[in-house]
C-alpha positions as CSV (number, residue, x, y, z in Angstrom):
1,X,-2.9,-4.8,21.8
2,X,-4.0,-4.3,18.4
3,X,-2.5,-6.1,15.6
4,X,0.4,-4.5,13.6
5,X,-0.1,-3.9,10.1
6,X,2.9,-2.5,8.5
7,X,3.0,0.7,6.4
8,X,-0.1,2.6,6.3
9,X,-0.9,3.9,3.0
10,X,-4.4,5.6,4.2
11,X,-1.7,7.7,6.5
12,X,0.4,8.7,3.6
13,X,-2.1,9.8,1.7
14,X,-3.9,11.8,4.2
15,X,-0.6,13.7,5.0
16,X,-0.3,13.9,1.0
17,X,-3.5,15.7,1.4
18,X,-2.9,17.9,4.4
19,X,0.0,19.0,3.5
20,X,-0.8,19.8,-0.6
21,X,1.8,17.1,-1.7
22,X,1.3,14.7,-5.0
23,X,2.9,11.5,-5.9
24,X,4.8,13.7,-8.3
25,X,6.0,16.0,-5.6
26,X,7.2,13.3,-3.9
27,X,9.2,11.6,-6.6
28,X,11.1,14.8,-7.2
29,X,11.6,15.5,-3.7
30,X,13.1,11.8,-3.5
31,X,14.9,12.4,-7.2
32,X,17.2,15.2,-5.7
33,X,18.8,12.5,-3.2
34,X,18.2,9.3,-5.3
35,X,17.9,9.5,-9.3
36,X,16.9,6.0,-9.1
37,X,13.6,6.0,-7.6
38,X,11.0,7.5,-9.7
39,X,7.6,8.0,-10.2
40,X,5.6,4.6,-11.0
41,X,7.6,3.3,-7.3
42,X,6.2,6.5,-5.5
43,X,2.8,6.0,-6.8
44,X,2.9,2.1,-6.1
45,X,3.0,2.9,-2.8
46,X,0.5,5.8,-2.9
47,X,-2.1,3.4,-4.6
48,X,-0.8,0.0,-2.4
49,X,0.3,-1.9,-5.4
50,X,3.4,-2.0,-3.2
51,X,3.2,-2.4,0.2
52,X,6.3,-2.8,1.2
53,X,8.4,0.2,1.5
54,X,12.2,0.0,2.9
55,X,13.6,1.7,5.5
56,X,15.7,4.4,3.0
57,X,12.5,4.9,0.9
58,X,10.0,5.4,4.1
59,X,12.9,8.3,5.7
60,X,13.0,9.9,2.0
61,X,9.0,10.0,1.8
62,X,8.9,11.0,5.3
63,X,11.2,14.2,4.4
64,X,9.2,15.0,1.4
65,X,5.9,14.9,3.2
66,X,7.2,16.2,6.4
67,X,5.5,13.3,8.6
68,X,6.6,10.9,11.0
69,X,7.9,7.4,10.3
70,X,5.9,6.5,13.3
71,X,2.5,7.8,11.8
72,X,3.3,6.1,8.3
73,X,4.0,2.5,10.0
74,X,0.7,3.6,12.8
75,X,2.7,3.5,15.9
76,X,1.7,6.9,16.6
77,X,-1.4,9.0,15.7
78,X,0.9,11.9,15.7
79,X,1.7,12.9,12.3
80,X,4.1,15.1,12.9
């Protein structure tokens, strides 16, 4: 069994990619539901300055991307 390694950034920004999303689009996306996360955490994330992302932020960047929580933490190779 391969070794679990968390959030998977590479994911994310291949599904940014696919699906024509930026960092930007993703913070205002987020913004409508939650004023208090903003860009510089969004791109954090993007870039893996932070790479640990919470269970409210991963469902919230999951919805703006329109991508599975599995595919973001590699469960699943299914992105959608």
């Amino acid at each position: 069994m391969e070794e679990y390694k968390g959030f998977r950034a590479d994911r994310l920004k291949k599904a940014m990619e696919e699906n024509g999303v930026t960092a930007e689009d993703i913070a205002n996306t987020i913004a409508q539901v939650d004023r208090h996360i903003g860009i510089e955490c969004v791109k954090d994330i993007v870039t893996e300055r932070n790479p640990y992302v919470s269970l409210y932020i991963l469902c919230l960047i999951c919805k703006a991307v329109n991508v599975s929580a599995d595919y973001l933490l590699g469960l699943s190779d299914e992105m959608y």
